[in-house]
C-alpha positions as CSV (number, residue, x, y, z in Angstrom):
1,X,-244.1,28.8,10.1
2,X,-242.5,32.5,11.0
3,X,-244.9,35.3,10.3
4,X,-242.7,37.1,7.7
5,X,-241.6,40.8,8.6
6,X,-243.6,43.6,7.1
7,X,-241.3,46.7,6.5
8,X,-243.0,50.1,7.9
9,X,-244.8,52.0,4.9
10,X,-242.5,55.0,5.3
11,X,-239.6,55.2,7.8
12,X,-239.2,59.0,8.2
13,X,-235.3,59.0,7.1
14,X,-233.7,60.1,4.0
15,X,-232.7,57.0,2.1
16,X,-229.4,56.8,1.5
17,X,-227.9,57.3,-2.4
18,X,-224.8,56.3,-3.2
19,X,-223.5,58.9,-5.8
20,X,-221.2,58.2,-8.5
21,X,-219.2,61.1,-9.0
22,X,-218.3,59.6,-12.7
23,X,-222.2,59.8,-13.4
24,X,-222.5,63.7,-11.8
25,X,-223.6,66.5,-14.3
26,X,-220.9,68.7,-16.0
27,X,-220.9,71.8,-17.4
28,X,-221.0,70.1,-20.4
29,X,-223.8,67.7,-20.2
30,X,-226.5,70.0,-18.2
31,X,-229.6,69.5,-20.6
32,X,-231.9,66.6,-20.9
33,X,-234.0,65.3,-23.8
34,X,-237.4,64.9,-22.0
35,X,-239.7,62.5,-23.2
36,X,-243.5,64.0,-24.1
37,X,-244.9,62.3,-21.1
38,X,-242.4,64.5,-18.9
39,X,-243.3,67.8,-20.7
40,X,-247.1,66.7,-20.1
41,X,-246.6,65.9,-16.3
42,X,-245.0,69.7,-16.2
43,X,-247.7,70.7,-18.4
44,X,-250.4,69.5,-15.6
45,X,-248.5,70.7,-12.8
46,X,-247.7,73.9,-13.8
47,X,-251.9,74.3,-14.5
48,X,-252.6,73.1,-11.5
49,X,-251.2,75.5,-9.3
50,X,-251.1,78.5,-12.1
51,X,-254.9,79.0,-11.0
52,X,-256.5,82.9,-9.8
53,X,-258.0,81.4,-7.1
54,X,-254.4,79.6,-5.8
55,X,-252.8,82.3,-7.0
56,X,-254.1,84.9,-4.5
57,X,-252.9,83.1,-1.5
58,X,-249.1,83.0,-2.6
59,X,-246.9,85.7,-1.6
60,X,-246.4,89.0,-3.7
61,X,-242.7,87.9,-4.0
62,X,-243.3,85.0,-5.6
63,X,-246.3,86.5,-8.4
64,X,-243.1,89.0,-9.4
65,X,-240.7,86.5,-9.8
66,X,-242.6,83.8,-11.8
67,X,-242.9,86.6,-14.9
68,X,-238.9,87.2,-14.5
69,X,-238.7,83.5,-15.0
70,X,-240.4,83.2,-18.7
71,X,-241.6,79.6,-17.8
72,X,-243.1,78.0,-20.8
73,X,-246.4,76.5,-19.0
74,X,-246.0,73.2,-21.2
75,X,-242.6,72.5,-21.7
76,X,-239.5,71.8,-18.6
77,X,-237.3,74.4,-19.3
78,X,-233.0,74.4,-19.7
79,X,-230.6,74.9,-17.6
80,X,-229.6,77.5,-20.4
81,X,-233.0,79.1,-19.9
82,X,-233.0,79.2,-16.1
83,X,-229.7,81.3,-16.5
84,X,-230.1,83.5,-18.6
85,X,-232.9,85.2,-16.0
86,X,-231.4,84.3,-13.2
87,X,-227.8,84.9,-13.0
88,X,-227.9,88.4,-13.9
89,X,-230.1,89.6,-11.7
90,X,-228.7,88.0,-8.2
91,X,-225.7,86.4,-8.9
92,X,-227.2,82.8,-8.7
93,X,-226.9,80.0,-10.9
94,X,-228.8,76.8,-11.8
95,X,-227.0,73.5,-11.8
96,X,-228.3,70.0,-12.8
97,X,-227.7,66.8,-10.4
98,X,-228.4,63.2,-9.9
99,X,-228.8,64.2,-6.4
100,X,-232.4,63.1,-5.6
101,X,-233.2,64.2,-2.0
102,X,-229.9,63.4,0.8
103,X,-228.4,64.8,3.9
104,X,-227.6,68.8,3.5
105,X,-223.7,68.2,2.8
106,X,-224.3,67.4,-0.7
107,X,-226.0,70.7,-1.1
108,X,-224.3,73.4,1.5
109,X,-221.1,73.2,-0.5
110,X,-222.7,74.4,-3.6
111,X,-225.0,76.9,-1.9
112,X,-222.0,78.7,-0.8
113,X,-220.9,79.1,-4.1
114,X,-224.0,80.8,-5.0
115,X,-224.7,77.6,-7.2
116,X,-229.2,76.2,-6.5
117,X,-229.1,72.3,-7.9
118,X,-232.1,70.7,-9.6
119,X,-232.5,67.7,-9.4
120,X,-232.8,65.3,-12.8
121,X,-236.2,63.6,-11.4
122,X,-239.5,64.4,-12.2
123,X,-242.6,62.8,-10.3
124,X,-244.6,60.6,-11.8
125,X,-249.2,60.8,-12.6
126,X,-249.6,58.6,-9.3
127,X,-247.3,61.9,-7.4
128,X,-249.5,64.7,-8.9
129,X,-251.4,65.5,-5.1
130,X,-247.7,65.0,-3.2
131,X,-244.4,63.8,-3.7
132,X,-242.3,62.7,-1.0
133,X,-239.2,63.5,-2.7
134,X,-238.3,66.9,-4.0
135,X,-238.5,66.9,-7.9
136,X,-237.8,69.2,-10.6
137,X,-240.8,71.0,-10.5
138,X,-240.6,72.0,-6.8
139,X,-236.8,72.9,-7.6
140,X,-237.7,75.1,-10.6
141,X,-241.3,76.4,-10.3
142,X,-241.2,76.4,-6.0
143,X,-237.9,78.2,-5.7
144,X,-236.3,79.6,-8.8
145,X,-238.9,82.5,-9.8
146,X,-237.5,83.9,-6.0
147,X,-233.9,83.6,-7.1
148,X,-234.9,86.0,-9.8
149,X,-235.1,88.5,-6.6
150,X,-232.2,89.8,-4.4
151,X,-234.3,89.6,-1.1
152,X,-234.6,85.5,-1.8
153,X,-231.0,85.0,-2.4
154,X,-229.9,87.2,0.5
155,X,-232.1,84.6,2.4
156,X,-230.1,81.7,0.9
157,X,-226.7,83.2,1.4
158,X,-227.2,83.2,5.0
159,X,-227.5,79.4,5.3
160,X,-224.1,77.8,3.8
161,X,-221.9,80.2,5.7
162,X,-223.4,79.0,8.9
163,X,-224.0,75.3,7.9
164,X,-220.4,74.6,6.8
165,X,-218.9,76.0,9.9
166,X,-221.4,74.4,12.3
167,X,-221.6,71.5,15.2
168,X,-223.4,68.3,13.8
169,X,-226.3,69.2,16.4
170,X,-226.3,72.5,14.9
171,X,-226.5,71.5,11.1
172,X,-229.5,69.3,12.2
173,X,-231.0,73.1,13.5
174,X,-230.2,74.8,10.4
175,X,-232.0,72.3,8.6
176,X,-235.0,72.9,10.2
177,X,-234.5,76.3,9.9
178,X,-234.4,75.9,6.1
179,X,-237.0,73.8,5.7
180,X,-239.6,75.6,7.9
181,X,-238.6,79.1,6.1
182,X,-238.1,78.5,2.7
183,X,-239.6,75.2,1.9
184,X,-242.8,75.4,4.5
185,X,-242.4,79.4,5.5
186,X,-245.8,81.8,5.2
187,X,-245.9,85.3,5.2
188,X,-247.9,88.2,6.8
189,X,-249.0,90.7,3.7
190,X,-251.6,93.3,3.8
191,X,-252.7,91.5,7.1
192,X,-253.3,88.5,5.3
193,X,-251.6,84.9,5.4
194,X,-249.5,84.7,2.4
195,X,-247.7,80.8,0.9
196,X,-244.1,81.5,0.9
197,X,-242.2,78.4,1.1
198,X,-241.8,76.2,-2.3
199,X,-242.3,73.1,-0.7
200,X,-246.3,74.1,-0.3
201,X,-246.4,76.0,-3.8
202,X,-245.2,73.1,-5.7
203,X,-247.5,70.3,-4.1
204,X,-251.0,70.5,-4.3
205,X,-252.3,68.8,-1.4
206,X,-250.4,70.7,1.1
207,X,-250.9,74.2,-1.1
208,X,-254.9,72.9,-0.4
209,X,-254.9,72.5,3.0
210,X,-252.7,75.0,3.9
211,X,-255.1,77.6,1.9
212,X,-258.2,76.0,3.6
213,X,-256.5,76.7,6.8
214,X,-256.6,79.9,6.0
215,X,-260.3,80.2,5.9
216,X,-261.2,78.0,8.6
217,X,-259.4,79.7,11.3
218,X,-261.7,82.5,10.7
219,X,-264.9,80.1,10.5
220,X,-264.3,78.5,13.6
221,X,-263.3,82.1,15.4
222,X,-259.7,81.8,15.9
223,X,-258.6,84.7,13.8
224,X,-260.2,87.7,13.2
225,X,-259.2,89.0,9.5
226,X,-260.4,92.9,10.9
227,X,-257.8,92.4,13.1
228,X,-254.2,91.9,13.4
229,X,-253.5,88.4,12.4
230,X,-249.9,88.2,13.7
231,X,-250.7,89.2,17.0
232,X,-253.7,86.9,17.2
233,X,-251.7,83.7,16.2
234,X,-248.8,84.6,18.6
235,X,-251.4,84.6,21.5
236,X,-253.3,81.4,20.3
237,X,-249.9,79.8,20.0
238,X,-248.9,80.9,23.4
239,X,-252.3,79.5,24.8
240,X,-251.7,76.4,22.8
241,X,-248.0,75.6,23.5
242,X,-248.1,72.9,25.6
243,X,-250.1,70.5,23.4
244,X,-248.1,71.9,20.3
245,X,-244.6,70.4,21.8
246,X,-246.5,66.7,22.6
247,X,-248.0,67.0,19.2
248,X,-243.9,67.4,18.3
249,X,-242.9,65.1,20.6
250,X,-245.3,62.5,18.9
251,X,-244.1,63.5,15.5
252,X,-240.4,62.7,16.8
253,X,-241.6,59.5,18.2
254,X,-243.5,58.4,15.0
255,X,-240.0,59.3,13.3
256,X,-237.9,57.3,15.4
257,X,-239.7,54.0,14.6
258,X,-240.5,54.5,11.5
259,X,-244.1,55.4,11.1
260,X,-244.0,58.6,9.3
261,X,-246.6,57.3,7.1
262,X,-248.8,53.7,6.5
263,X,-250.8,52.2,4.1
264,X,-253.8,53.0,5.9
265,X,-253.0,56.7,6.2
266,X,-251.1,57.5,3.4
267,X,-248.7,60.6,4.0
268,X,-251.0,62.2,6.4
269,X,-250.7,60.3,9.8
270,X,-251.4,63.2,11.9
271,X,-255.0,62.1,12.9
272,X,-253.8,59.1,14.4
273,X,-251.6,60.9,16.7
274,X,-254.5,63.6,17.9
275,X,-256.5,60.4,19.1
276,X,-253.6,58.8,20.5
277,X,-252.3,62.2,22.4
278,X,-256.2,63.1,23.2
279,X,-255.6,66.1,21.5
280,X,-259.9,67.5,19.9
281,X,-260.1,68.4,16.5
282,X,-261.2,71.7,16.9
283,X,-260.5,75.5,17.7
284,X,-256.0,75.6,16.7
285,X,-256.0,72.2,16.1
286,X,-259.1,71.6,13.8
287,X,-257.5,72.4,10.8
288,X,-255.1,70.3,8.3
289,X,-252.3,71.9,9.4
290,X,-251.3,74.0,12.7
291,X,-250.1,77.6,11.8
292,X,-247.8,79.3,14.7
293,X,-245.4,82.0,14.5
294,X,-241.7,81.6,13.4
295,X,-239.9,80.2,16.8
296,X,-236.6,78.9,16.8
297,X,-236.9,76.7,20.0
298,X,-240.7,74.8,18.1
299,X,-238.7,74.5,14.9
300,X,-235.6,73.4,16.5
301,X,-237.4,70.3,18.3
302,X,-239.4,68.6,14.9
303,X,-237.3,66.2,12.6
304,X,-236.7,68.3,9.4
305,X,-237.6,64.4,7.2
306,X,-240.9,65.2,8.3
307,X,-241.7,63.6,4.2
308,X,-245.8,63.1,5.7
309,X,-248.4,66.0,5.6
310,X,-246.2,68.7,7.7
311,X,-247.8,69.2,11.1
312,X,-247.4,72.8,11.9
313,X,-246.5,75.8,9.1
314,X,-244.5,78.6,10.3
315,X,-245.9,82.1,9.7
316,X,-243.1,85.4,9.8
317,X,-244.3,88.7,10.4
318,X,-242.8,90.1,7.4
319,X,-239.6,88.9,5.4
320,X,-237.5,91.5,7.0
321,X,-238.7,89.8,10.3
322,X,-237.6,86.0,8.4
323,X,-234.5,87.9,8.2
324,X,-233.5,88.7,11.4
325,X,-234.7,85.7,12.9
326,X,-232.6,83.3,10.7
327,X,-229.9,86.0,11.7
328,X,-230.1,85.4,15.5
329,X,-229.0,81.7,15.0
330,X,-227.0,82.1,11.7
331,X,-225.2,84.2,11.9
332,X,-223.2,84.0,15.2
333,X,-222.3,80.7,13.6
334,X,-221.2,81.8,10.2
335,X,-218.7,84.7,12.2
336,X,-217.0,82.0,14.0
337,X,-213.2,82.3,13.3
């Protein structure tokens, strides 16, 4: 008797949906009738993260644009809602789709009209720590309260341009750059590491470890908060960089055949790949996550469907410095005639 094929836990790559563009959202069916077991799930989630002692840790941008928003802390809001605070303000509007999570040409074409889809799916009670597939409540409570705020959509505007104009290699790059700035990105304020990205605020295990990150880097000596941070994590990253790009290698590798994730590990299958690479669990890499600064050439060599724990956070000096980084790749893209 043949020993029957297990399929690997978690394969790394975005599963394919076939769309019906009969079954899309139109202007005129936007809103949904959600059942009170969806408006509970928000309900949690929302109380979850809405927490002082979370709170403190996300970026200033973010704390001014959630009250712009008028969220109702128990109940999903309407597309109507979301419009009526957004629009006005930047010039962005809210679209629903059946789109769960694909490749970034379902979504660049949109972006470049200015138009931020949310997806029709919310996770479900066994999701609550981390969902592998961006829902509604990442789409609505991780990004929107920034679209309230012209800074955020400058940010977004710079992407499509670029994207629908680029080589295939090069839309792989500006999906890295996306995901690593405004879904995984972190912030210098007041000297201080600040949560940026909505992929961290709007999942709780990585909004946990990325805040007890935070603290341990100062427990175990590698940043002094009396100090400038920035410059401290540019130089431990510099020290470090050789072991950072086998630790991306390995992540690339652990893509490739399909062991992004197992039942043993669960999402995080990063501590396997320290022992196998050799790679102590202390000083830069002790922590849950590795936090280095905003580099182009790092972000450029880690598979964007990195759906497990993330591996390494990205940390900008300041959002005008986000800015002018994303420019220098960009934007000589987007000018091509």
């Amino acid at each position: 008797m043949t020993e029957e094929k297990k399929e690997p836990f978690y394969t790394g790559d975005i599963a394919h949906q076939d769309i019906d563009p009969t079954k899309e959202y139109t202007a005129l069916n936007q809103e949904i009738d959600f059942s009170p077991e969806q408006h509970a799930i928000w309900a949690d989630l929302y109380a979850g993260i809405h927490q002082p002692y979370i709170l403190e840790h996300i970026c200033r941008e973010f704390k001014n644009g959630l009250p712009l928003l008028e969220l109702e802390p128990r109940r999903i809001p309407t597309v109507a809602h979301l419009n009526r605070h957004i629009a006005s303000r930047t010039g962005w509007k809210v679209e629903r789709t059946i789109v769960r999570y694909t490749e970034g040409d379902n979504w660049y074409p949109k972006f470049a009209k200015r138009i931020f889809l949310v997806t029709d799916y919310l996770r479900d009670r066994n999701e609550m720590e981390f969902t592998p597939k961006p829902d509604m409540f990442h789409d609505i409570f991780g990004h929107l309260p920034y679209l309230t705020q012209k800074f955020y959509a400058d940010i977004e505007d710079k992407f499509a341009p670029a994207y629908l104009k680029a080589t295939p290699e090069e839309k792989e790059v500006i999906k890295r750059l996306a995901w690593y700035s405004t879904e995984f990105g972190l912030v210098i304020e007041e000297n201080r590491f600040k949560i940026f990205g909505a992929g961290i605020l709007s999942g709780r295990a990585e909004l946990a470890n990325t805040i007890m990150e935070f603290y341990r880097l100062s427990r175990d000596n590698m940043i002094d908060y009396t100090k400038d941070i920035f410059n401290q994590l540019t130089d431990q990253f510099a020290a470090h960089k050789s072991d950072i790009y086998r630790i991306t290698d390995g992540v690339n590798e652990l893509h490739e055949q399909g062991n992004m994730s197992s039942p043993e590990a669960g999402w995080n299958v990063m501590d396997s790949l320290y022992t196998k690479l050799n790679i102590a669990r202390r000083g830069y890499f002790g922590g849950g996550v590795i936090l280095a600064p905003f580099d182009v050439e790092t972000i450029a060599r880690i598979p964007k469907t990195v759906y497990a724990f993330n591996p390494i956070f990205f940390v900008c000096e300041s959002f005008k410095h986000m800015d002018a980084l994303l420019d220098s790749y960009l934007k000589p893209i987007a000018e091509r005639q």
